[in-house]
FIKOLZA-1660 file (N, C-alpha, C; in steps of 0.1 Angstrom, whole numbers, plus 5000, padded with zeros to 4 digits):
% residues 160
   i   px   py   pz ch aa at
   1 5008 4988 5000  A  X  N
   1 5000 5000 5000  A  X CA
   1 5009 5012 5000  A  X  C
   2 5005 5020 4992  A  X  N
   2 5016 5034 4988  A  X CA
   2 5007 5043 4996  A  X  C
   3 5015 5054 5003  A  X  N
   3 5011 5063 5015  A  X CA
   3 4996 5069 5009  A  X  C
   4 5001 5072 4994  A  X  N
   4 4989 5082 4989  A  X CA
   4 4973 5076 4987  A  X  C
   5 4976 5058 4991  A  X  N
   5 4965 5050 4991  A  X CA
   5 4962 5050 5002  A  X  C
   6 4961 5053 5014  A  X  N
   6 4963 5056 5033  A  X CA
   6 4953 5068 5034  A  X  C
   7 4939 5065 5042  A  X  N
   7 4930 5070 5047  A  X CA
   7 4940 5075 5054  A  X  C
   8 4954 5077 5064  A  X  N
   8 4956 5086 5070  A  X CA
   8 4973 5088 5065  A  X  C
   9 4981 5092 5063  A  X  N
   9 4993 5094 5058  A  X CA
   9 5002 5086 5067  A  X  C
  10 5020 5083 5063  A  X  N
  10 5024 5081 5074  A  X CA
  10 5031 5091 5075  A  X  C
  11 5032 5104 5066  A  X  N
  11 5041 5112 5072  A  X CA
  11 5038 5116 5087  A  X  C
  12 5044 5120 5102  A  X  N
  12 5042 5121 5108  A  X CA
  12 5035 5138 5111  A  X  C
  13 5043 5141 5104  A  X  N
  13 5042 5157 5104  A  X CA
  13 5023 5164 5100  A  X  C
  14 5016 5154 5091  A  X  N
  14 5002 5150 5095  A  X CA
  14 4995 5150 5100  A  X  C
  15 5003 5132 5109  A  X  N
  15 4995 5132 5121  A  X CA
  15 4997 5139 5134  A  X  C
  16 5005 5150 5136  A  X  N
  16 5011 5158 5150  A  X CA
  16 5002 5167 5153  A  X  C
  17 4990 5168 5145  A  X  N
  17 4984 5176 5148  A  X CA
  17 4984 5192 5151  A  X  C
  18 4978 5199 5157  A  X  N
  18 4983 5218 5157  A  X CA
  18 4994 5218 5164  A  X  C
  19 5003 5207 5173  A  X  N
  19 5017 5213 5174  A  X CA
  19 5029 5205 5170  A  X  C
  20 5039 5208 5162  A  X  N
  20 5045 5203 5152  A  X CA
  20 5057 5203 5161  A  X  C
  21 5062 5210 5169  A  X  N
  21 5072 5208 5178  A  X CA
  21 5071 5214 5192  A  X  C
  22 5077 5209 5202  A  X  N
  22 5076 5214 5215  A  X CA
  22 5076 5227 5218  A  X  C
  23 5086 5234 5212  A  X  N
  23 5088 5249 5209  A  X CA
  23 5075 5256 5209  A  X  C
  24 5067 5252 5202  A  X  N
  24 5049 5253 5197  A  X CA
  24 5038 5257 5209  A  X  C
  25 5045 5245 5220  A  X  N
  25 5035 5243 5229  A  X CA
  25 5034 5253 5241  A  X  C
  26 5023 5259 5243  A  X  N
  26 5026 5268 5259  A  X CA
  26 5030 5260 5270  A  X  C
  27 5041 5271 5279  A  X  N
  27 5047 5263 5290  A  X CA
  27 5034 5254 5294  A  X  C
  28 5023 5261 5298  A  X  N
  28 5013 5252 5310  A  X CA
  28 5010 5244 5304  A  X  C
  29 5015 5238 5294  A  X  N
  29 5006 5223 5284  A  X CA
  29 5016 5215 5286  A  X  C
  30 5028 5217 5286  A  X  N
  30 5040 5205 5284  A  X CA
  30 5036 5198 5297  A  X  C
  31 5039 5185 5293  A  X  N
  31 5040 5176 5301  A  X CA
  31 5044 5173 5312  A  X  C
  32 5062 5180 5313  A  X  N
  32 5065 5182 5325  A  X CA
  32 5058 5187 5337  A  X  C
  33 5050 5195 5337  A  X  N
  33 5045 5202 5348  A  X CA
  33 5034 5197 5354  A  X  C
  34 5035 5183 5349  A  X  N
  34 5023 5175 5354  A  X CA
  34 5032 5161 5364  A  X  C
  35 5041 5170 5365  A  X  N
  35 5049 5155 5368  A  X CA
  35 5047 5153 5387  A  X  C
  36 5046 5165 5397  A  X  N
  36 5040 5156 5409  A  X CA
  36 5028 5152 5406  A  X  C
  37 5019 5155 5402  A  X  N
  37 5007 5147 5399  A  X CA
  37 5011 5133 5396  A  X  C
  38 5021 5131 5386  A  X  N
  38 5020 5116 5380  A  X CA
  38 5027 5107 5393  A  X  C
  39 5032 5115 5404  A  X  N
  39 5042 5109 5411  A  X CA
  39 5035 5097 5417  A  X  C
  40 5043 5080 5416  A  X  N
  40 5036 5069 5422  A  X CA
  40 5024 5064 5413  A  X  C
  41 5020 5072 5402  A  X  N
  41 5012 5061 5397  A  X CA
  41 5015 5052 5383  A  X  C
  42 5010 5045 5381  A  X  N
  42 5019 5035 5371  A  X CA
  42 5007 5035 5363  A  X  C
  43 5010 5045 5353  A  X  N
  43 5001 5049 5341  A  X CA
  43 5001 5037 5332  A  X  C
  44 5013 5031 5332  A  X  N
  44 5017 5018 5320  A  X CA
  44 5004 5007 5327  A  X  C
  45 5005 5005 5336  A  X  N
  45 4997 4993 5339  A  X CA
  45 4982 4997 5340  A  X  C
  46 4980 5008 5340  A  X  N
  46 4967 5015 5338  A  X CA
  46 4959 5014 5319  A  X  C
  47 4974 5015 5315  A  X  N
  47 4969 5016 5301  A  X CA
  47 4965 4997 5298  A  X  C
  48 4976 4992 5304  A  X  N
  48 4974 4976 5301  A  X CA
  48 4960 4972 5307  A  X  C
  49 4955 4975 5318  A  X  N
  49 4943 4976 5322  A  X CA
  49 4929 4978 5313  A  X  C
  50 4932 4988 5309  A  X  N
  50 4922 4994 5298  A  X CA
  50 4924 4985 5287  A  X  C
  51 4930 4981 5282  A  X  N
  51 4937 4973 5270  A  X CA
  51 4929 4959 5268  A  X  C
  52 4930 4955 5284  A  X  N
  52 4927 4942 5287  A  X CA
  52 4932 4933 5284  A  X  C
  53 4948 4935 5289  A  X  N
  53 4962 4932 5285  A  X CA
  53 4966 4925 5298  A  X  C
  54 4956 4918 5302  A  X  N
  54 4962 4907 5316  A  X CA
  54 4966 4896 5313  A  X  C
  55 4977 4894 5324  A  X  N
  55 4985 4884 5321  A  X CA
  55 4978 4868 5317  A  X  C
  56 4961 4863 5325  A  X  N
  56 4962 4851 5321  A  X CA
  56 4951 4853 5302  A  X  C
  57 4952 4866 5296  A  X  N
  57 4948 4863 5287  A  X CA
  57 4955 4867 5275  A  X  C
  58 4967 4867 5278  A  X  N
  58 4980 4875 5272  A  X CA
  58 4989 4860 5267  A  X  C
  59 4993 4857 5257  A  X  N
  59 5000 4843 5252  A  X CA
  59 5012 4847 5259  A  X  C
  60 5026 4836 5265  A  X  N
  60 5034 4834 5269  A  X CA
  60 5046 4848 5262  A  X  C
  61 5041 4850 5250  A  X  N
  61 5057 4851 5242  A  X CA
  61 5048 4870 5240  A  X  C
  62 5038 4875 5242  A  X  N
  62 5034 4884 5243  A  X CA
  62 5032 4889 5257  A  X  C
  63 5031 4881 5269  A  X  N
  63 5036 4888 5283  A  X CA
  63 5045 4894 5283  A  X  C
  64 5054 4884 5274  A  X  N
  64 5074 4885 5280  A  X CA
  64 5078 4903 5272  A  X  C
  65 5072 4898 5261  A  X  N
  65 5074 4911 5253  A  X CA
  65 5073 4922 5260  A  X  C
  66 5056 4925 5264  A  X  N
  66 5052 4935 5270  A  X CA
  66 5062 4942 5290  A  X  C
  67 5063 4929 5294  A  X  N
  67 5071 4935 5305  A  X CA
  67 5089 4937 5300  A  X  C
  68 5098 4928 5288  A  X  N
  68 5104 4939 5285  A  X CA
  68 5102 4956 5285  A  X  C
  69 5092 4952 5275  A  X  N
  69 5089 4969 5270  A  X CA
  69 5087 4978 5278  A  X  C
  70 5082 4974 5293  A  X  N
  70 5080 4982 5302  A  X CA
  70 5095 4987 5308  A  X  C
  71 5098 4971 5310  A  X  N
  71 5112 4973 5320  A  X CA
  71 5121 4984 5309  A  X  C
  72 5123 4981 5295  A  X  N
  72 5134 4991 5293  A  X CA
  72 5130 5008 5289  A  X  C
  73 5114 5006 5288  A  X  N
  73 5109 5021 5287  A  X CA
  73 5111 5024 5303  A  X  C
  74 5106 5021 5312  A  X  N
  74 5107 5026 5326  A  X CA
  74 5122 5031 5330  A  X  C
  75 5129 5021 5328  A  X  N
  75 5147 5021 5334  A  X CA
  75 5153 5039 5321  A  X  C
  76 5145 5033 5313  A  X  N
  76 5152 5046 5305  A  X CA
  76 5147 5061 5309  A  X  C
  77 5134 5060 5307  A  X  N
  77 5127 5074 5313  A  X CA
  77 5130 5077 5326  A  X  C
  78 5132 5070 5338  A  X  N
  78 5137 5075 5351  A  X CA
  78 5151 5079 5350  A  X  C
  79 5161 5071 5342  A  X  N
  79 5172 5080 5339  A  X CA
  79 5173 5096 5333  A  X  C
  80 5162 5097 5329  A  X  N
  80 5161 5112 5322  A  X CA
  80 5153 5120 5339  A  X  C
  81 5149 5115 5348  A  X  N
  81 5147 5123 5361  A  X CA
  81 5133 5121 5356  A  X  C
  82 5122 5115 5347  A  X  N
  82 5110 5116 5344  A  X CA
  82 5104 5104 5345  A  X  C
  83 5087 5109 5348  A  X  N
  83 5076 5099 5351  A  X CA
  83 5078 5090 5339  A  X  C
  84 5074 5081 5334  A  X  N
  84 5072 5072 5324  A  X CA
  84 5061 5078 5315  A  X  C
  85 5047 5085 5319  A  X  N
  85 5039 5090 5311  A  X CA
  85 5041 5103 5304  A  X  C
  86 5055 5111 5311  A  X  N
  86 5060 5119 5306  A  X CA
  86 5068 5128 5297  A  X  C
  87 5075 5124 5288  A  X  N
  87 5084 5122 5280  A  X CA
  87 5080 5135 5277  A  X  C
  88 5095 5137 5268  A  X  N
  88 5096 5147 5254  A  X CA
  88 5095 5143 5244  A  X  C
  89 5096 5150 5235  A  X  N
  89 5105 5138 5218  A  X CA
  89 5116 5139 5222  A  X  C
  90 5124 5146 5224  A  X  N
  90 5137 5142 5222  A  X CA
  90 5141 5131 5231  A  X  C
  91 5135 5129 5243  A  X  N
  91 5137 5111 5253  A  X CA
  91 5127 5104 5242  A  X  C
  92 5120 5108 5233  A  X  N
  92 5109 5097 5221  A  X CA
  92 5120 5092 5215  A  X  C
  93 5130 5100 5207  A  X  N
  93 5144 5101 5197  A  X CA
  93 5156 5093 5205  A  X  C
  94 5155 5100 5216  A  X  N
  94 5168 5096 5222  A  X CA
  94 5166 5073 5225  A  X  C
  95 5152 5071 5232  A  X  N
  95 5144 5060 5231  A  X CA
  95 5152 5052 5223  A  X  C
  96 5147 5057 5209  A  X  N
  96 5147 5048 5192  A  X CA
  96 5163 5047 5191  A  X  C
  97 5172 5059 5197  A  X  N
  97 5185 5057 5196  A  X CA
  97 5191 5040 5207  A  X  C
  98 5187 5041 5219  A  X  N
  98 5193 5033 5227  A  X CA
  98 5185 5019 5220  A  X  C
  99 5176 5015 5220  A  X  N
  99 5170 5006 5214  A  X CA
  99 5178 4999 5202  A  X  C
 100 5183 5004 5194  A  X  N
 100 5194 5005 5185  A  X CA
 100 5204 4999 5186  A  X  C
 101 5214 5011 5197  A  X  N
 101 5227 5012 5199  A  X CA
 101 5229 5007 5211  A  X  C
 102 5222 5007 5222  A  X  N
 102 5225 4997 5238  A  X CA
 102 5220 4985 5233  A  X  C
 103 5207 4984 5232  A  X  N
 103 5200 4968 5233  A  X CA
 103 5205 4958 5219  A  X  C
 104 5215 4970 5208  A  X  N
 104 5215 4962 5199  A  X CA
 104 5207 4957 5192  A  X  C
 105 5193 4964 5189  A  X  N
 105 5183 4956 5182  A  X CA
 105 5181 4959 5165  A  X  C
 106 5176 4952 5156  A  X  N
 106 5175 4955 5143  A  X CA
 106 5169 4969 5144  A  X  C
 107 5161 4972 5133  A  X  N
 107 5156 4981 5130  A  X CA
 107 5137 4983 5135  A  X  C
 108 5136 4967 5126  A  X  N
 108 5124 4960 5130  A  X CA
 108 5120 4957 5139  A  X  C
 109 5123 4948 5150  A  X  N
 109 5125 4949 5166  A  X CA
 109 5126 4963 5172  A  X  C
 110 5133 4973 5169  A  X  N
 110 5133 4982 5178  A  X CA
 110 5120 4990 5175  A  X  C
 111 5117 4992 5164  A  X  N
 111 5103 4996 5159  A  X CA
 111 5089 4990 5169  A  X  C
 112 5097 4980 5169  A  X  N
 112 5080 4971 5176  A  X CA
 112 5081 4978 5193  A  X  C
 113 5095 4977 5201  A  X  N
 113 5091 4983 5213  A  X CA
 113 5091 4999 5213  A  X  C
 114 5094 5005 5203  A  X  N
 114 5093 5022 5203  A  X CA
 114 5077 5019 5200  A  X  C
 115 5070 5013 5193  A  X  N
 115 5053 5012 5188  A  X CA
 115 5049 5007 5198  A  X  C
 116 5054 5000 5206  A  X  N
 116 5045 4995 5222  A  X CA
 116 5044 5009 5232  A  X  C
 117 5056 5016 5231  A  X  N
 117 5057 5031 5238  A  X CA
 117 5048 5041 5231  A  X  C
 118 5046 5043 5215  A  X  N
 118 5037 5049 5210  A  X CA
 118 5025 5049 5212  A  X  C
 119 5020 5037 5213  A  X  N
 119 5007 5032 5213  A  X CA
 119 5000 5037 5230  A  X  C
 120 5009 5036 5235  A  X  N
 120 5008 5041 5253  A  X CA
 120 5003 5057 5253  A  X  C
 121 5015 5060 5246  A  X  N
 121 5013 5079 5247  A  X CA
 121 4995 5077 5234  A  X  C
 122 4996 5075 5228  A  X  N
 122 4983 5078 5216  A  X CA
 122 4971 5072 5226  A  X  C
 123 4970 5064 5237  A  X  N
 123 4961 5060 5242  A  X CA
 123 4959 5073 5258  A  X  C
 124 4971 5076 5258  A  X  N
 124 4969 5089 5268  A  X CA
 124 4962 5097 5258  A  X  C
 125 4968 5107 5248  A  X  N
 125 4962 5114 5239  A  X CA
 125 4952 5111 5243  A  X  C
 126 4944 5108 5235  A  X  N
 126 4931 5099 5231  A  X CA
 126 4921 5102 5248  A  X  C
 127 4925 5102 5259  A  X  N
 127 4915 5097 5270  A  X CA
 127 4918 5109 5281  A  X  C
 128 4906 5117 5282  A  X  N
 128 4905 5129 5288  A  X CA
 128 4910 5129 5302  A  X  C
 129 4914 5117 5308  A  X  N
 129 4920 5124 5321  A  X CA
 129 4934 5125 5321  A  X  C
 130 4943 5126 5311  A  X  N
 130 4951 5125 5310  A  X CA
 130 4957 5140 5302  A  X  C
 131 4969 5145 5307  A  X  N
 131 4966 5162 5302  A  X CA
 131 4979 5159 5287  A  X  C
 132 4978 5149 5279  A  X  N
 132 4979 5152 5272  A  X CA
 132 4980 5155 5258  A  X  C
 133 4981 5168 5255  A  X  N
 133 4974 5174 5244  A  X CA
 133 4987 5176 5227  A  X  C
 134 4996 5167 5233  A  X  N
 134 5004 5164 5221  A  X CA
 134 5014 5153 5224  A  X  C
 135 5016 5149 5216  A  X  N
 135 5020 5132 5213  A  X CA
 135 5038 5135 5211  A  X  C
 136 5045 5130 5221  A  X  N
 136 5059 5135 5217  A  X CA
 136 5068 5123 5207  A  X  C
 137 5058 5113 5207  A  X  N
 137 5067 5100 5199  A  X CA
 137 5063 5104 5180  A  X  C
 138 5049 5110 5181  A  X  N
 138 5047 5115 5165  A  X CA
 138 5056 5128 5162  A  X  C
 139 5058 5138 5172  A  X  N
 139 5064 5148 5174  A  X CA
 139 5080 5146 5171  A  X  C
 140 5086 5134 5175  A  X  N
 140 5100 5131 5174  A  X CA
 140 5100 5126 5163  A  X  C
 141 5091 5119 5155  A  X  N
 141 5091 5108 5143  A  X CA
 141 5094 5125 5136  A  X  C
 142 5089 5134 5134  A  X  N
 142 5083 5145 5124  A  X CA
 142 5095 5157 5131  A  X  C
 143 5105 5156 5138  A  X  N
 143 5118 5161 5139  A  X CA
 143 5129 5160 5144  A  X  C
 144 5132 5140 5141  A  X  N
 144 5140 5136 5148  A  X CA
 144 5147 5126 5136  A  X  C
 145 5157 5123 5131  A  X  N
 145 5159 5114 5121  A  X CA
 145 5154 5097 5123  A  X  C
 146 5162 5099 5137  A  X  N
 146 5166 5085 5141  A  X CA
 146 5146 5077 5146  A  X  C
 147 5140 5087 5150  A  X  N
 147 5122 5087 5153  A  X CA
 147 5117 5084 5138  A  X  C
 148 5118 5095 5129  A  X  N
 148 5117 5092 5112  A  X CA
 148 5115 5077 5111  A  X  C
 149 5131 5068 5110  A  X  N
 149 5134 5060 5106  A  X CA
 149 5126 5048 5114  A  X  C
 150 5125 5052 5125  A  X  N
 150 5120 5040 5133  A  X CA
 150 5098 5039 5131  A  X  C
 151 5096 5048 5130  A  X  N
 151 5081 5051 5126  A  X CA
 151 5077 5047 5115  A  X  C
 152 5088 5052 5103  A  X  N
 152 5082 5044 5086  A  X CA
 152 5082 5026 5091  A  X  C
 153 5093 5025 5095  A  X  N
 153 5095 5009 5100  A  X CA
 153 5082 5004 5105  A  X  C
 154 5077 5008 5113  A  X  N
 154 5069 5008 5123  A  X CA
 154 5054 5008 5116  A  X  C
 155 5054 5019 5108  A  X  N
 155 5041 5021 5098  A  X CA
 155 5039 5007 5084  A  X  C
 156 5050 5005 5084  A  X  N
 156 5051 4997 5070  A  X CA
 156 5055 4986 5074  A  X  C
 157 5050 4978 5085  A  X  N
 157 5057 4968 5086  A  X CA
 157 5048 4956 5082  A  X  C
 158 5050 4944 5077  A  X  N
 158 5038 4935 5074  A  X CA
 158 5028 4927 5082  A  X  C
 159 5036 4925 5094  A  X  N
 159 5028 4923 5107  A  X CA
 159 5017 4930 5118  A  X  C
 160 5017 4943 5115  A  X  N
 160 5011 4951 5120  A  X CA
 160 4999 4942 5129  A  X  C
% end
């Protein structure tokens, strides 16, 4: 399927909706400023909740996946001093980089746990108690190379 056949495009820049970069955004919207509020709650398992992503109805080899995904989105986002529901793009970018270059992973693979992390923030987006009003993983795809490259992967993959 060629992009221009796509009810929605993959360019990201698109889907980012009215703010195309963080620069964009008024202080009182970024994300950070939400961050004692987030303090102690575990948004990721909130989302798996909603998902209906429990372990006894989850296949063996799709558990294991998913608590990677956690364990190395968690371990990475707390090294940046941030909540896990909190990011920037540039921790979206910097993400798709270690994925890569620490964990060693293809292109393909790393796509799939940067899309486990996307799909988290697009489900925040998406659900009004949650304050947020731009997506930093589409935001990094649309001005980050190494986001770019991991998102076409990600969009065009045959597995989806």
């Amino acid at each position: 399927m060629s992009d221009s056949d796509r009810w929605i495009p993959i360019d990201p820049t698109v889907r980012a909706g009215m703010y195309q970069s963080l620069d964009q955004i008024p202080e009182h919207h970024r994300l950070r400023v939400y961050q004692n509020r987030f303090e102690g709650e575990d948004t990721w398992n909130s989302y798996l909740t909603a998902q209906s992503w429990r372990e006894e109805t989850l296949s063996e080899k799709r558990r294991k996946h998913l608590e990677r995904t956690e364990s190395r989105w968690k371990s990475f986002i707390k090294a940046q001093e941030r909540h896990h529901a909190l990011c920037t793009p540039a921790d979206a970018d910097a993400y798709a980089r270690v994925l890569r270059d620490e964990y060693d992973l293809s292109l393909d693979t790393a796509s799939k746990y940067w899309g486990d992390i996307e799909r988290f923030y697009r489900w925040m987006f998406h659900h009004t108690e949650y304050p947020h009003r731009y997506h930093p993983f589409v935001m990094a795809a649309s001005n980050y190379e190494s986001s770019r490259e991991t998102w076409i992967q990600l969009l065009t993959r045959d597995d989806r």
